[in-house]
N, C-alpha and C positions, 0 to 999 in steps of 0.2 A: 435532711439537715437544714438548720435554720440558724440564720446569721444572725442573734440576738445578744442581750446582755442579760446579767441579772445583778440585783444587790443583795448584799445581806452581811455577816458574818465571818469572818475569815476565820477558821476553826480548823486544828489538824485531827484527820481519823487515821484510825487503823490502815484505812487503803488508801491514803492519800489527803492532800491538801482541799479542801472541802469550802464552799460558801454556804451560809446556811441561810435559809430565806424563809418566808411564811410560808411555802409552797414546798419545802425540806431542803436536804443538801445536794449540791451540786455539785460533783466530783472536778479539780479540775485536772485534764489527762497532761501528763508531763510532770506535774508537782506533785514530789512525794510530801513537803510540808511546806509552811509558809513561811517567809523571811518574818524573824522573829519583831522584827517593827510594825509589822500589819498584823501578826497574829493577834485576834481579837478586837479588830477594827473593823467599822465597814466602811466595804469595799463594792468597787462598780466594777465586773468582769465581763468582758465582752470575745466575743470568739463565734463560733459553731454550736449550738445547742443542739443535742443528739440523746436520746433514749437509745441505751445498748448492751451490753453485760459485758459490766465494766469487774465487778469483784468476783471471783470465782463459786462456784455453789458450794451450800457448805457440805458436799457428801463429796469424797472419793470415791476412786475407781473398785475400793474394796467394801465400798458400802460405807464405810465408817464417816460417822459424822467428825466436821472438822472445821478450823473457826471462815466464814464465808457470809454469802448472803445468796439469797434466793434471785431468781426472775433480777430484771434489767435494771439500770440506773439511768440518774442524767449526768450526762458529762457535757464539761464545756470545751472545744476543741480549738485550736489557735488562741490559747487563751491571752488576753493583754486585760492588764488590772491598773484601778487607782484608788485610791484614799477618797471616801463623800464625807465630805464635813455635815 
């Protein structure tokens, strides 16, 4: 785990409240979306940087495909955010 920040994008997904950066999206853990005054703003989010499997795969236990994502994400952990002009 790594005490970082990143900037990008304040974008809501399917799994959650997301930063999106040139480097892709960065899940943030706690936020299902984003206070509607920053959605589509960039923002500078700082916390615990972490690669981990954050959204579920998308196979169930019966085989059947189902909506998910593969292999690990990044997530941002203690998240605290602000508006970059």
């Amino acid at each position: 785990m790594t005490a970082r920040y990143v900037e990008g994008i304040a974008r809501d997904a399917k799994a959650g409240a997301v930063v999106v950066s040139d480097t892709g999206p960065v899940y943030i853990e706690k936020l299902g979306s984003w206070p509607s005054e920053l959605l589509g703003k960039q923002v500078r989010v700082k916390g615990r940087l972490v690669t981990t499997k954050f959204i579920p795969d998308p196979v169930n236990d019966k085989g059947e495909l189902v909506q998910g994502a593969p292999g690990e994400q990044t997530v941002m952990r203690d998240a605290t955010w602000e508006v970059v002009s």
